[in-house]
C-alpha positions in Angstrom: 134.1 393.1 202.3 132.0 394.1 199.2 133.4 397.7 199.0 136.8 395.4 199.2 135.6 393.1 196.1 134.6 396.1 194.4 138.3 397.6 194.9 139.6 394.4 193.5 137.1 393.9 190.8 137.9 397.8 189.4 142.0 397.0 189.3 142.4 398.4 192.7 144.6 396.5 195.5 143.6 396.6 199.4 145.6 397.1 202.5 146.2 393.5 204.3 146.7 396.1 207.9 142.9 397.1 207.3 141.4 394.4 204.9 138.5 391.7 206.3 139.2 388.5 207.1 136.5 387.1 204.8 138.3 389.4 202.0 141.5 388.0 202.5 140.4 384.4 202.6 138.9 384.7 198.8 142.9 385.8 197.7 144.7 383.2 195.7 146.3 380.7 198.1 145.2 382.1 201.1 141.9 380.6 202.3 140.6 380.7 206.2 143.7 379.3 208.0 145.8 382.1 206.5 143.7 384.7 206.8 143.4 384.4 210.7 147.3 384.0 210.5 147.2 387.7 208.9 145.1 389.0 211.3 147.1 387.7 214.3 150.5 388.8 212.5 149.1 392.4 212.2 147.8 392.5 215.3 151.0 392.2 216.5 153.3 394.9 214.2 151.4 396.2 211.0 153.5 395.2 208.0 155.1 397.8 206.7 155.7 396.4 203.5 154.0 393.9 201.4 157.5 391.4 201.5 156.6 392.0 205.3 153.7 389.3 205.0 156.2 386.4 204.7 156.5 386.5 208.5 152.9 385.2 208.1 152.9 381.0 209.1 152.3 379.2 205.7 152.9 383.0 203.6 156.4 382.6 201.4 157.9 384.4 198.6 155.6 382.4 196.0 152.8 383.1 198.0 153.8 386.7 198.6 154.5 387.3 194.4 151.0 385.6 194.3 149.2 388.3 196.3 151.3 391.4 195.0 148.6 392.3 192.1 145.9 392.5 194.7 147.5 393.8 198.0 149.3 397.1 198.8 150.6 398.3 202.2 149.8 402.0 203.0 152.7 403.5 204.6 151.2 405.8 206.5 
């Protein structure tokens, strides 16, 4: 979680496939319930984008366009 605030902190983005759930709950409108949603959505299928996260319960476009300056899906 800290080398993931650091990434943040320096400009960087993080991978919601491979990020904590206590870094994801600090994102802007995301919080504990939606972070466990995350985890259970990639669980399931890895998003392979970052518009891929709307399939996330309570995660929609605004929500999405709020997280695009700090997330970034790897494609590999």
């Amino acid at each position: 979680t800290l080398t993931g605030m650091a990434q943040l902190l320096a400009g960087g983005r993080i991978d919601p496939n491979e990020a904590p759930q206590g870094l994801l709950e600090n994102l802007p409108g995301i919080g504990p319930e939606r972070a466990r949603a995350i985890l259970e959505a990639r669980e399931r299928r890895a998003f392979d984008s970052l518009r891929a996260i709307e399939r996330v319960p309570g995660i929609g476009p605004r929500t999405r366009e709020q997280l695009e300056p700090f997330l970034a899906v790897d494609p590999g």
